[in-house]
TORKOL-4160 file (C-alpha; in steps of 0.2 Angstrom, whole numbers, padded with zeros to 4 digits, m for minus):
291
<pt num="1" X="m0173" Y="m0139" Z="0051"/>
<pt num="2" X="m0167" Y="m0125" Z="0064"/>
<pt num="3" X="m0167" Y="m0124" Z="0081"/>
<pt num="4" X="m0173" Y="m0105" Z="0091"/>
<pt num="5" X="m0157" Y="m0102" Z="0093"/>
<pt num="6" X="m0150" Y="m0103" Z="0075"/>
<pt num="7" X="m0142" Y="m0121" Z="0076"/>
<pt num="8" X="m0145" Y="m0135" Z="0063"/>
<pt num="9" X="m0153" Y="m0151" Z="0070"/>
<pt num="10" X="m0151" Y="m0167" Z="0056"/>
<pt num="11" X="m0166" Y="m0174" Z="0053"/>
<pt num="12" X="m0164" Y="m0194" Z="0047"/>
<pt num="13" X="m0174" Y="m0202" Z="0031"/>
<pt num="14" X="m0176" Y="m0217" Z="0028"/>
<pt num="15" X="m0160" Y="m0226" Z="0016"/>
<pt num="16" X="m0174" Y="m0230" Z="0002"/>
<pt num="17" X="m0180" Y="m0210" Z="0002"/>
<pt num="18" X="m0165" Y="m0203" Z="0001"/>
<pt num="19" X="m0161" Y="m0216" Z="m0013"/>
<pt num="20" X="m0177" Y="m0212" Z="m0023"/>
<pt num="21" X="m0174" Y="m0193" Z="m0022"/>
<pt num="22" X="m0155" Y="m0195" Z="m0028"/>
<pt num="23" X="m0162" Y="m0203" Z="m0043"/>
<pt num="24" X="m0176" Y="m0192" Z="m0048"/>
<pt num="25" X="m0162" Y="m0178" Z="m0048"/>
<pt num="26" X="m0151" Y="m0188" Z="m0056"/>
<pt num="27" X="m0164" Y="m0192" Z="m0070"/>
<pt num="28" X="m0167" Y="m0174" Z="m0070"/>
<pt num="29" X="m0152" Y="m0168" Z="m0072"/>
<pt num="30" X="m0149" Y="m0180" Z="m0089"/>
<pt num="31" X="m0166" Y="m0174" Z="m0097"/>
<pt num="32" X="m0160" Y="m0156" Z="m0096"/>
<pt num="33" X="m0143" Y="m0162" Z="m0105"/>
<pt num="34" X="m0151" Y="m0169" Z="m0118"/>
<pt num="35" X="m0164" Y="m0154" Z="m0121"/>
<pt num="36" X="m0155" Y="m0140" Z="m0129"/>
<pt num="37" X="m0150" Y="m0125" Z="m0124"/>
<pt num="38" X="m0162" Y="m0112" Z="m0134"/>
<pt num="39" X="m0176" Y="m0124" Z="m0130"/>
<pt num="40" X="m0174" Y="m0121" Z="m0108"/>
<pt num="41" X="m0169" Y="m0103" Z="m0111"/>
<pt num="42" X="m0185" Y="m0098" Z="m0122"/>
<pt num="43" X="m0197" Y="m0110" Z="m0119"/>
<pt num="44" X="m0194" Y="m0120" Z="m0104"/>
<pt num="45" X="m0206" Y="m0110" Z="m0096"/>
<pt num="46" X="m0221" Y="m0116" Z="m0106"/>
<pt num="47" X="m0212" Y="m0134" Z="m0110"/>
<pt num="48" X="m0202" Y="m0141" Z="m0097"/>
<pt num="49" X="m0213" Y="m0136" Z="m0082"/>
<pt num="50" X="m0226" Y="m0147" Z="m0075"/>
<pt num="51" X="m0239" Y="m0134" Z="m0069"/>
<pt num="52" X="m0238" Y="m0120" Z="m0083"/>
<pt num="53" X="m0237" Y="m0137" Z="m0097"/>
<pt num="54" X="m0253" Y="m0144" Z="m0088"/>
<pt num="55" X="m0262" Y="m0124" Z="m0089"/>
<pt num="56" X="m0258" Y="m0123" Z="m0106"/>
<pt num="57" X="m0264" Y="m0140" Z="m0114"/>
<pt num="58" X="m0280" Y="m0133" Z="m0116"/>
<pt num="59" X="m0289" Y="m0129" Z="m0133"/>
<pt num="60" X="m0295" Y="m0113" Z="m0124"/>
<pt num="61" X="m0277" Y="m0106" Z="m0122"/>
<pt num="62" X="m0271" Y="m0115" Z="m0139"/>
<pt num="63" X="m0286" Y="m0108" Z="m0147"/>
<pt num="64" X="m0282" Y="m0089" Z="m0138"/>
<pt num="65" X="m0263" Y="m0088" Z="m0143"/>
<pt num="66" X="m0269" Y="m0093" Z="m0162"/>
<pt num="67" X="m0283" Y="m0078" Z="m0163"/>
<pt num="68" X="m0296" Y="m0090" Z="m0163"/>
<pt num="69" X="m0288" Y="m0101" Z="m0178"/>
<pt num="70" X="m0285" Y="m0116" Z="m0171"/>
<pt num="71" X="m0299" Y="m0126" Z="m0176"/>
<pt num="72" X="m0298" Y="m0120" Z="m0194"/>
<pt num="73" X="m0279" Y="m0124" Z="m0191"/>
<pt num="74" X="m0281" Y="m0142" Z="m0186"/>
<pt num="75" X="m0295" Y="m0144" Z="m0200"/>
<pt num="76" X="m0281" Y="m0138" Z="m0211"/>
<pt num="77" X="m0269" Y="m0150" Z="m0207"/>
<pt num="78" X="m0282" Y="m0164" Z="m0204"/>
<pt num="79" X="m0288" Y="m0165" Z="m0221"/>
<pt num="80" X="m0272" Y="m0171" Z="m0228"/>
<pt num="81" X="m0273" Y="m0188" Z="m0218"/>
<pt num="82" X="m0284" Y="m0202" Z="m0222"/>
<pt num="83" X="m0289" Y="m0217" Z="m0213"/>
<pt num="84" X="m0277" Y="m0233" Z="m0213"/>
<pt num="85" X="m0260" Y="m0222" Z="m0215"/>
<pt num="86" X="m0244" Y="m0223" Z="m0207"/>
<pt num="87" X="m0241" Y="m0205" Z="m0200"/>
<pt num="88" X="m0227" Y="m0197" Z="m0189"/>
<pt num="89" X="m0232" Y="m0182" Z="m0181"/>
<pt num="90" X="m0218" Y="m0170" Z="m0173"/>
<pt num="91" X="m0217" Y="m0163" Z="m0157"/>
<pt num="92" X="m0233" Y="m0165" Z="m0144"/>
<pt num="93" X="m0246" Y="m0151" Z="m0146"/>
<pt num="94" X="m0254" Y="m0144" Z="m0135"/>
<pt num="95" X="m0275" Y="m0147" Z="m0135"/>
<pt num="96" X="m0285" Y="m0161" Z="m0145"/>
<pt num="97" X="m0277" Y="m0161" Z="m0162"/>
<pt num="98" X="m0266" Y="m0176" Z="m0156"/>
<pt num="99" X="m0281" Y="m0186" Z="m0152"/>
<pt num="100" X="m0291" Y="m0181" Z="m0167"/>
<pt num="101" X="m0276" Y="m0187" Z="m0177"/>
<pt num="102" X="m0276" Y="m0201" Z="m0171"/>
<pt num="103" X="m0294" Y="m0207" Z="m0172"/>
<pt num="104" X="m0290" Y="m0198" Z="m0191"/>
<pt num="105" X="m0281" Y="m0214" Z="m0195"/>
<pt num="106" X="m0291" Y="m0224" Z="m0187"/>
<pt num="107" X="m0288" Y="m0245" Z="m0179"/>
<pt num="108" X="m0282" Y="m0249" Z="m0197"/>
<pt num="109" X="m0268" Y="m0233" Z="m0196"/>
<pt num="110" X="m0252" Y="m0231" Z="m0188"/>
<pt num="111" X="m0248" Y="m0212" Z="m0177"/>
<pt num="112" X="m0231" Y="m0212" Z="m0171"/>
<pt num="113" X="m0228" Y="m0195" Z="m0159"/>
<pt num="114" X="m0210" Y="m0189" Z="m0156"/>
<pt num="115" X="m0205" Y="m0174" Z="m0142"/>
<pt num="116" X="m0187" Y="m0171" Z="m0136"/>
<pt num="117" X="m0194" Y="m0168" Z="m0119"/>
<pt num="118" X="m0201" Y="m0182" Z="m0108"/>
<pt num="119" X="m0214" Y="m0173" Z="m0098"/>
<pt num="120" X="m0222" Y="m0168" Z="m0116"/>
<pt num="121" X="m0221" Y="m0187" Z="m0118"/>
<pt num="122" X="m0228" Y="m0190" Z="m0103"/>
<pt num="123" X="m0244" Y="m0178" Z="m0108"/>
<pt num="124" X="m0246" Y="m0184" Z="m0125"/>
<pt num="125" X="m0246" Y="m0203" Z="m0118"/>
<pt num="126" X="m0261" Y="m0198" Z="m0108"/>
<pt num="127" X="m0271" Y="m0192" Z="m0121"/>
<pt num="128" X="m0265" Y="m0207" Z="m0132"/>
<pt num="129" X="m0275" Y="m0219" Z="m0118"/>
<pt num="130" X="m0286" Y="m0230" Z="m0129"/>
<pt num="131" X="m0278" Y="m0228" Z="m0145"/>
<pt num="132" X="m0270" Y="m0244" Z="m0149"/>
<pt num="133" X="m0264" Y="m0236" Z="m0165"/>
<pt num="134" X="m0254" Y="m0224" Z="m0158"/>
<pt num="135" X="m0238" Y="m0223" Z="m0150"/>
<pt num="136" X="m0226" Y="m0211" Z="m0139"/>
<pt num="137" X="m0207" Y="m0210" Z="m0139"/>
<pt num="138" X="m0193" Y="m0200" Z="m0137"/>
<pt num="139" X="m0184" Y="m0193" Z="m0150"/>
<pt num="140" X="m0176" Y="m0179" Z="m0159"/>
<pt num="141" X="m0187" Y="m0170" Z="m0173"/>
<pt num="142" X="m0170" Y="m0168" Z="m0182"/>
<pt num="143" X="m0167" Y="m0187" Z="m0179"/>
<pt num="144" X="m0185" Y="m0195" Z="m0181"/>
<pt num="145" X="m0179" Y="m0212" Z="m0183"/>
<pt num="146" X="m0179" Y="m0224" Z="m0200"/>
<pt num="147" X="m0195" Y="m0227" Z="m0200"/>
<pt num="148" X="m0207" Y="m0224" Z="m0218"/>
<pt num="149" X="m0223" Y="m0216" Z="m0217"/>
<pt num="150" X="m0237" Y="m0211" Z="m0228"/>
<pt num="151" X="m0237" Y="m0193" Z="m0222"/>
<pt num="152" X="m0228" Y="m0183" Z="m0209"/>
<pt num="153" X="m0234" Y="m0168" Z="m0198"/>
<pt num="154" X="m0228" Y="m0153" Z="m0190"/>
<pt num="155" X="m0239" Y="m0140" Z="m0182"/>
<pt num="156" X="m0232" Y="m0124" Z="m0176"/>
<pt num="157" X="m0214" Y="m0132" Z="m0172"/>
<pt num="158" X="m0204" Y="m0123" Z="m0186"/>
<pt num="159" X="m0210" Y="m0107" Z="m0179"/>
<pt num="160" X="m0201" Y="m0113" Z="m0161"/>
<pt num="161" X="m0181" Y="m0117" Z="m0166"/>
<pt num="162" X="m0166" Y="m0108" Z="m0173"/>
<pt num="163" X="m0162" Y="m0109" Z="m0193"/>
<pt num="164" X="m0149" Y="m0120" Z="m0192"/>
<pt num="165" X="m0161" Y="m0132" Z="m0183"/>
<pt num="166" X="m0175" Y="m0130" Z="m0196"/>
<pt num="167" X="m0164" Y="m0134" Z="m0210"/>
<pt num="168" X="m0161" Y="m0151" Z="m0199"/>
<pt num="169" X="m0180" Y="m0153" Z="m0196"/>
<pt num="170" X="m0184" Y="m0150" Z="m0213"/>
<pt num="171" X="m0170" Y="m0162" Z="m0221"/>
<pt num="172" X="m0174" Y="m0177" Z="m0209"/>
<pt num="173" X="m0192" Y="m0177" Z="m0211"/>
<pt num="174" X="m0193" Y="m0175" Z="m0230"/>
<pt num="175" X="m0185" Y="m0191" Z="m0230"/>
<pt num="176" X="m0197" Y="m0201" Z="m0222"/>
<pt num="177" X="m0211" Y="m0204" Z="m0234"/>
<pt num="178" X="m0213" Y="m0215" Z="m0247"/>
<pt num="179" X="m0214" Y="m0212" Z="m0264"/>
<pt num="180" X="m0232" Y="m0203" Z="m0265"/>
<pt num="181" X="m0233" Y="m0197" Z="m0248"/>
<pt num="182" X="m0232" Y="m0182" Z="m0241"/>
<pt num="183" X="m0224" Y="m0170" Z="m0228"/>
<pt num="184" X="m0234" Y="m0156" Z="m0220"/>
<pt num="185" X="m0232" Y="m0142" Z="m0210"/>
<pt num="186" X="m0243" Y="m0129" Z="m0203"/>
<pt num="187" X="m0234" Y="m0114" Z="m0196"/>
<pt num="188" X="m0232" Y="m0094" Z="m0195"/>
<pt num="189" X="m0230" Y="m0083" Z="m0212"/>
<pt num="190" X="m0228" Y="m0065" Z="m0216"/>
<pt num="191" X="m0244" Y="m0057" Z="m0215"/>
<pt num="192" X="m0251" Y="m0046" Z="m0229"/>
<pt num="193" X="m0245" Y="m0028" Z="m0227"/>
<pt num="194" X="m0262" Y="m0022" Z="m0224"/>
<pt num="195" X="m0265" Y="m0034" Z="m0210"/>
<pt num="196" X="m0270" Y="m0024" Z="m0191"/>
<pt num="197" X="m0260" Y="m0038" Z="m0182"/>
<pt num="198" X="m0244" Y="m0036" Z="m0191"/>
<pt num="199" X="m0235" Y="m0023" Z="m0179"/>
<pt num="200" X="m0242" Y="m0032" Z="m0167"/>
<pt num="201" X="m0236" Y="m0049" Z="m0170"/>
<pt num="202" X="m0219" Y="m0042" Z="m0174"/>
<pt num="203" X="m0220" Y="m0034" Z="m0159"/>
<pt num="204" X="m0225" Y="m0052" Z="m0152"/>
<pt num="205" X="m0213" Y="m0062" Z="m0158"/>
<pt num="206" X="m0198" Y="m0051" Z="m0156"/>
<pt num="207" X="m0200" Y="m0053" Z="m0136"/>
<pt num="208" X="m0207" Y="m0071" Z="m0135"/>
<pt num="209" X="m0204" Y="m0079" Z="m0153"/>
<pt num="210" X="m0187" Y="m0077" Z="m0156"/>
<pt num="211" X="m0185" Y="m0088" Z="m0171"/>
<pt num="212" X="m0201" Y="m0086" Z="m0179"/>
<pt num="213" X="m0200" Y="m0071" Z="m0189"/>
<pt num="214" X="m0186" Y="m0081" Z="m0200"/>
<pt num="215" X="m0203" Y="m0089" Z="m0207"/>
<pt num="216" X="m0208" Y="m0069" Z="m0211"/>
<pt num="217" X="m0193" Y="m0069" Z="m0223"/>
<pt num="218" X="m0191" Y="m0088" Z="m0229"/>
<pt num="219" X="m0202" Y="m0100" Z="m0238"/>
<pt num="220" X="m0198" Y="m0116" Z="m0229"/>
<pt num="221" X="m0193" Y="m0126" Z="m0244"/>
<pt num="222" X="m0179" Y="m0113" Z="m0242"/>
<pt num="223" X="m0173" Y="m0122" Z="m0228"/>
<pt num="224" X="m0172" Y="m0141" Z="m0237"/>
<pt num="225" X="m0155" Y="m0146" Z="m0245"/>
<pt num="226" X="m0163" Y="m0150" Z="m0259"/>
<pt num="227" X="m0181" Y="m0144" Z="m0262"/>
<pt num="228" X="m0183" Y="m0150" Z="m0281"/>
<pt num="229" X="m0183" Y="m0166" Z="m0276"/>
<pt num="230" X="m0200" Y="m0161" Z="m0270"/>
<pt num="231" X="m0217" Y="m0154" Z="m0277"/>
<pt num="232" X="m0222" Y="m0142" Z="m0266"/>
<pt num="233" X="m0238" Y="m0132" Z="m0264"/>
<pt num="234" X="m0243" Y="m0119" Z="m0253"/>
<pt num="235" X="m0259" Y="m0110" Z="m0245"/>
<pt num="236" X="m0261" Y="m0096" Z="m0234"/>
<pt num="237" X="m0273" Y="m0092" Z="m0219"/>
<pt num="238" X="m0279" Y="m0076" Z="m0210"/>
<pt num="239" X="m0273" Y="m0064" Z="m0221"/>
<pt num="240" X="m0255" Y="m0072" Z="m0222"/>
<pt num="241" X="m0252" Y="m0076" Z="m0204"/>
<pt num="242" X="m0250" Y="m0095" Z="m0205"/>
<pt num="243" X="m0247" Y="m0105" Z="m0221"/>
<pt num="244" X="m0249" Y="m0125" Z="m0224"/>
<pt num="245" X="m0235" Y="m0131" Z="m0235"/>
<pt num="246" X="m0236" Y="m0148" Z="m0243"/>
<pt num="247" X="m0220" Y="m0158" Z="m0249"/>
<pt num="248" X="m0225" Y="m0171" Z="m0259"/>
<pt num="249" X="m0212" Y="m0184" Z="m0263"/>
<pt num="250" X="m0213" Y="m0190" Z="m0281"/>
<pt num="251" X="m0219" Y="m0207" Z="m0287"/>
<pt num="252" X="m0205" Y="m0216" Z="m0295"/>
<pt num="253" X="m0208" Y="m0222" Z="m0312"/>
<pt num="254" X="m0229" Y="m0225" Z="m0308"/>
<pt num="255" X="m0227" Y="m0240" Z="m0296"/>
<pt num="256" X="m0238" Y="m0244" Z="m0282"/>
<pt num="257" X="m0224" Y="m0242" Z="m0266"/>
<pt num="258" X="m0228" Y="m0247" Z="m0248"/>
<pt num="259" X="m0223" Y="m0242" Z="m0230"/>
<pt num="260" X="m0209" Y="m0253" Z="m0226"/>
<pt num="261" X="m0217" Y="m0254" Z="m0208"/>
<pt num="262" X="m0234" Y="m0251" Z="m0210"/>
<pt num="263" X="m0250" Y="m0260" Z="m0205"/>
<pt num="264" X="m0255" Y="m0258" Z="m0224"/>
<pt num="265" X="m0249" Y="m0255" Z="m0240"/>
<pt num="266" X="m0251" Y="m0236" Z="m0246"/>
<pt num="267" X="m0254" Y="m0234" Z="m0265"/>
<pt num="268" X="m0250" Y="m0218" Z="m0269"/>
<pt num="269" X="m0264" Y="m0202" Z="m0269"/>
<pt num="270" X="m0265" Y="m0185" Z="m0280"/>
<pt num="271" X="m0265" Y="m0172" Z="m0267"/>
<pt num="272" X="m0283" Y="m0167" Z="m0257"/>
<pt num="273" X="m0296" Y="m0164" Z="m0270"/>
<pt num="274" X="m0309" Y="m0149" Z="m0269"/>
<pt num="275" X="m0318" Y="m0158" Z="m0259"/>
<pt num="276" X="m0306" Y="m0159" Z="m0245"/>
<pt num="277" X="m0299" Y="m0143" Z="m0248"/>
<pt num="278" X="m0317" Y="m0136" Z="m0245"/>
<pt num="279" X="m0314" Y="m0138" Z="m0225"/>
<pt num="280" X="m0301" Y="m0123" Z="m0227"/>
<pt num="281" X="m0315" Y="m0112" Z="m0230"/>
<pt num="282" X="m0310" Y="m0094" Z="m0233"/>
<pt num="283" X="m0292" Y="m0098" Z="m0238"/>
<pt num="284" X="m0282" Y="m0086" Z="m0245"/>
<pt num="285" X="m0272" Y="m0092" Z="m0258"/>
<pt num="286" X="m0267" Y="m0110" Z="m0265"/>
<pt num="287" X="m0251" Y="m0109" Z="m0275"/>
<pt num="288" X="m0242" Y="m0124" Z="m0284"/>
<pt num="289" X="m0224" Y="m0125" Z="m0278"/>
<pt num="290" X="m0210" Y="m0131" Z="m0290"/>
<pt num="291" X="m0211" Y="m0148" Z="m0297"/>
């Protein structure tokens, strides 16, 4: 502190303070190394800080930045799990679609969450309370681990990294399911031209969503290495603003396969019938990708 006349007195703390302080800085410093660059510069302002991350994990706000989709968003990507599945979901999002996927695949299922950044960790843990089915880690969507799973999900994340890094995404995830299962990802498309939020979201994303309009001009298969190793179908929403893309991984030679880690064997499924696809109500388009 000062003194009236401009001096510095040293005020003492106590060994075990000073200690505890050195180390949250410390631990600081190494989350920041390992969180890359694009992610602090663009988005460290809605993911790396703890006030503004705590403001925005509302449904409300998630609901306000998707033009009141979100509900028929998550519906969207809900509909492709089912009860007793092994499922990895990528990156924590913000709102209740972490707990509803996890009560989606219910005490016989298994939810495995990954985030790069531990505070979002931290967040999705806390929602996680009570769900013995599901689990929090840190880890890289790019390097998601060995694991096999029935189905893995990635909402609005695509949207959120450079090209080089969804191509990454993209070919460490498709890996990951088992013969029969299936990747998902719910994400920003080009809107149809006659669309009134079209100027408005290219206006958008060019000064807060700097990697987003890529999806504008790229089909995400695009962005695996090797895409017709995949069926993939796709289906459009809001006049072409966000698209669900499913990448289903063949069956090989009609034999029931299981999740090497799983709570359950997983026999595999033909995609969502009617039935399911019904909770998409007002879709635009469903379109068979290439086999």
């Amino acid at each position: 502190m000062t003194t009236p006349d401009g001096g510095y007195v040293t005020v003492d703390r106590p060994i075990g303070q000073v200690a505890a302080s050195d180390a949250r800085r410390s631990s600081q410093r190494r989350e920041l190394r390992v969180i890359p660059a694009y992610l602090r510069e663009v988005y460290g302002w809605a993911y790396l800080n703890r006030t503004n991350a705590r403001l925005l994990d509302r449904d409300a706000v998630v609901n306000t930045i998707l033009l009141g989709n979100n509900r028929r968003l998550r519906r969207c990507l809900l509909c492709e799990i089912e009860p007793g599945q092994r499922v990895l979901h990528v990156a924590h999002v913000y709102g209740s679609l972490i707990p509803k996927l996890a009560r989606r695949v219910g005490r016989n299922g298994v939810l495995d969450v990954i985030d790069l950044v531990p505070l979002q960790v931290a967040l999705c843990r806390r929602k996680l309370r009570g769900f013995r089915q599901a689990q929090v880690r840190i880890a890289d969507a790019a390097q998601p681990g060995d694991g096999m799973y029935d189905a893995v999900t990635c909402f609005f994340l695509l949207h959120e990294i450079p090209d080089e890094r969804k191509r990454a995404v993209v070919d460490a995830l498709l890996p990951r399911v088992v013969p029969g299962g299936r990747v998902v990802f719910v994400d920003y498309h080009k809107p149809a031209r006659w669309h009134p939020l079209r100027g408005v979201m290219r206006g958008l994303m060019g000064r807060l969503e700097p990697f987003a309009e890529s999806l504008w001009h790229h089909e995400i298969a695009e962005f695996a290495s090797a895409p017709g190793a995949y069926r993939w179908e796709k289906q459009t929403l809001f006049g072409g603003l966000y698209q669900k893309i499913v990448a289903y991984r063949p069956v090989i030679s009609g034999k029931p396969e299981f999740c090497a880690a799983g709570t359950a064997g997983f026999l595999p499924r033909p995609p969502p019938d009617a039935a399911a696809r019904s909770t998409n109500e007002n879709s635009d388009r469903i379109v068979s990708g290439k086999s």
